[in-house]
N, C-alpha and C positions, 0 to 999 in steps of 0.2 A: 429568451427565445430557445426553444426545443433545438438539439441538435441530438444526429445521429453517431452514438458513441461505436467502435469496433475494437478498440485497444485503448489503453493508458499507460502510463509512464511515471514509473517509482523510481528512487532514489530511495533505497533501503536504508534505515539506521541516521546515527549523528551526522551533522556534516562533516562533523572532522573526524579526520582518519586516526589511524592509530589506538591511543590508551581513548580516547573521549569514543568511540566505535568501539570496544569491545568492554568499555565499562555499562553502555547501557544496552536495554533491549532492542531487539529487531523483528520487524513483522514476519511471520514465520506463516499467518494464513487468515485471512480476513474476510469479512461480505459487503459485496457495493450492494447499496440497495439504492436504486432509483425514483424518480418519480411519479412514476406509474405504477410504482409496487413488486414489482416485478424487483429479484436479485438474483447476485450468482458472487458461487465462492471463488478466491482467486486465493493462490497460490505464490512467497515469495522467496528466492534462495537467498541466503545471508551473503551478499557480495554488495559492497560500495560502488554501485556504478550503476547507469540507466537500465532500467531490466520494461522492457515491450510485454505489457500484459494483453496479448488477442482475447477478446470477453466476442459472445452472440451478442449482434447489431442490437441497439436497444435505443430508441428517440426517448428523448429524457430534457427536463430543465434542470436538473441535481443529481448527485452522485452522493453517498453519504457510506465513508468508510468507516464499518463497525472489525474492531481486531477480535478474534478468533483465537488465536496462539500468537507464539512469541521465541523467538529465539535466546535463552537468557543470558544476559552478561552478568558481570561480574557483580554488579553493585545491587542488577535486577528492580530497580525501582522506578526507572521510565522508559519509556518505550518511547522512542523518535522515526520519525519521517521524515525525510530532508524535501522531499520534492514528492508533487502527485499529479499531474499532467494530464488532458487529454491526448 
């Protein structure tokens, strides 16, 4: 069922805080592309905690995030998302 996106909701990095957060990667700037084809770039600061991304209204059945950059840690070999939310 199509629904009408206006924000989502990241959870930047590993879930775990600390040494497992600054050993791997963090999304640093990526592209939602939607169902209709239609995308947009979104922007993320390196903080462990819910970050409200406002995107233009977009009706959509799929969201499909492509990363962009990366903030790198230590080990720099994966990159994590703990959470992506409408």
């Amino acid at each position: 069922v199509p629904q009408t996106l206006q924000k989502i909701t990241v959870v930047n990095g590993c879930r775990r805080l600390g040494e497992k957060y600054i050993l791997n990667n963090r999304v640093k700037s990526a592209k939602l592309t939607f169902s209709n084809g239609s995308t947009q770039d979104i922007k993320l600061k390196d903080v462990h905690k819910p970050q409200v991304i406002k995107i233009r209204p977009v009706r959509t059945r799929s969201v499909q995030l492509t990363i962009q950059s990366v903030y790198r840690g230590k080990l720099g070999h994966t990159t994590c998302i703990t959470e992506l939310a409408p």
